[in-house]
DRENDO-1510 file (C-alpha; in Angstrom, 1 decimal, always signed):
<recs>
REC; n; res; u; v; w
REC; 1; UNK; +60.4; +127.0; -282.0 .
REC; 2; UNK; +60.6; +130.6; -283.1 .
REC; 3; UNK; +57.6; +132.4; -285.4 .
REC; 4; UNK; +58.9; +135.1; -287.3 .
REC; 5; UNK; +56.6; +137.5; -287.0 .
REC; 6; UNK; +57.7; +141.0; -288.9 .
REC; 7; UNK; +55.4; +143.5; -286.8 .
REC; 8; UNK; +55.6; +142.2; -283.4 .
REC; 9; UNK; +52.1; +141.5; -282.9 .
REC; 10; UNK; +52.9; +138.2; -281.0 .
REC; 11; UNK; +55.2; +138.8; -279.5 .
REC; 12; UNK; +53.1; +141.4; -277.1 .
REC; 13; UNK; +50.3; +139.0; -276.2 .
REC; 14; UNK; +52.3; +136.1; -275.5 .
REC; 15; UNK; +54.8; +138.2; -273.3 .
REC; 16; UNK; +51.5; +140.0; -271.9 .
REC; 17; UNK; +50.2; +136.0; -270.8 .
REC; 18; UNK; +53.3; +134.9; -269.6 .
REC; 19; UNK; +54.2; +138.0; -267.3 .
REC; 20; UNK; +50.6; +137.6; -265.8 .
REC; 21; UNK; +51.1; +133.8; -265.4 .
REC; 22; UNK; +54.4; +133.8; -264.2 .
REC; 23; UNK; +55.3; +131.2; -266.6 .
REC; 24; UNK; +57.5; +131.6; -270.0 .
REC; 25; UNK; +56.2; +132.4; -273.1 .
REC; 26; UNK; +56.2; +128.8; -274.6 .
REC; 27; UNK; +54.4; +127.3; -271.7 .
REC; 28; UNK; +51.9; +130.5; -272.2 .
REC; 29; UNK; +51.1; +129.9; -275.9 .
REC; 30; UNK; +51.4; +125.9; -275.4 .
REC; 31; UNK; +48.5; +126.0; -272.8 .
REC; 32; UNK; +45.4; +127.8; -275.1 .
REC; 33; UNK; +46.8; +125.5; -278.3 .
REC; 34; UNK; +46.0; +122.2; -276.3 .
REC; 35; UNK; +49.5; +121.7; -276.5 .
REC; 36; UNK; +49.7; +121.7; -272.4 .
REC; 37; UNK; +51.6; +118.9; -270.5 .
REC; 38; UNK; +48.4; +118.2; -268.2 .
REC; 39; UNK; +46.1; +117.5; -271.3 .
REC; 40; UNK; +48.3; +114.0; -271.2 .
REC; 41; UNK; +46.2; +112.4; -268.9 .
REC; 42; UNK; +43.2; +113.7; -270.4 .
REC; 43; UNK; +40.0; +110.9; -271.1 .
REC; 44; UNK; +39.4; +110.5; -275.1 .
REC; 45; UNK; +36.5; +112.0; -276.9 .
REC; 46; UNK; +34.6; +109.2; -277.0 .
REC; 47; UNK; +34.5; +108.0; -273.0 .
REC; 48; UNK; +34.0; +111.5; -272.4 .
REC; 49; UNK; +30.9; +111.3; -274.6 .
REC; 50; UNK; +29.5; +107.9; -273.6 .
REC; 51; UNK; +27.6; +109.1; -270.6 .
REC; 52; UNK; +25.3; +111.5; -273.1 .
REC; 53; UNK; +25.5; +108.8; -275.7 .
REC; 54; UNK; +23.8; +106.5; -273.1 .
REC; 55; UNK; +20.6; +108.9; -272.0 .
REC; 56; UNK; +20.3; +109.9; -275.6 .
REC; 57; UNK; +19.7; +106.0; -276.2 .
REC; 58; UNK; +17.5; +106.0; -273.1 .
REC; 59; UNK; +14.9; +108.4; -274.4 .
REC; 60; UNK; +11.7; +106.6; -275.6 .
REC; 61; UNK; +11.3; +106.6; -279.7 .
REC; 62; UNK; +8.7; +109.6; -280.1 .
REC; 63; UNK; +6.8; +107.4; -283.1 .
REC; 64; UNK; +6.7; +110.7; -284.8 .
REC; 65; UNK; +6.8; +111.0; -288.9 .
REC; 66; UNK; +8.9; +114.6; -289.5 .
REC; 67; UNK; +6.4; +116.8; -291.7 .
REC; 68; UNK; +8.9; +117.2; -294.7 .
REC; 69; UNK; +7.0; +120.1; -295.8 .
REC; 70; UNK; +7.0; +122.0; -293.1 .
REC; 71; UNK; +10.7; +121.9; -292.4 .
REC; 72; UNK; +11.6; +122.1; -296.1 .
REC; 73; UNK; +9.3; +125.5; -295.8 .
REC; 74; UNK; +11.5; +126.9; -292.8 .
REC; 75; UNK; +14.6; +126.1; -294.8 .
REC; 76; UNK; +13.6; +127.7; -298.1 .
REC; 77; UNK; +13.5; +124.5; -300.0 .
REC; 78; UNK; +10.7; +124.1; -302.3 .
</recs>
């Protein structure tokens, strides 16, 4: 697919990516949009995630009542 672009401004940078890659210019603008054949295979969001999700769960409950005032007072909110 072919952006019209009137002053040429991408077509410098993406010619600039795919000279230094050795690749064409699609496969250069494709790879930093996520667009990139290899991202296929990738692991969704959320098994990514579970790991963090778990030790979050693991941390004991502090017990702690949040001092409304105080935080309202770093905020600004009266």
């Amino acid at each position: 697919m072919v952006i019209p672009e009137p002053d040429g401004q991408v077509d410098t940078p993406d010619g600039k990516l795919a000279s230094a890659g050795r690749e064409g210019p699609t496969d250069a603008i494709r790879a930093p949009c996520g667009c990139d054949r290899r991202s296929e295979g990738a692991r969704p969001l959320s098994v990514r995630l579970r790991p963090i999700v778990e030790r979050y769960r693991a941390l004991p409950d502090g017990g702690e009542i949040a001092d409304k005032a105080f935080f309202d007072d770093l905020s600004g909110n009266l």
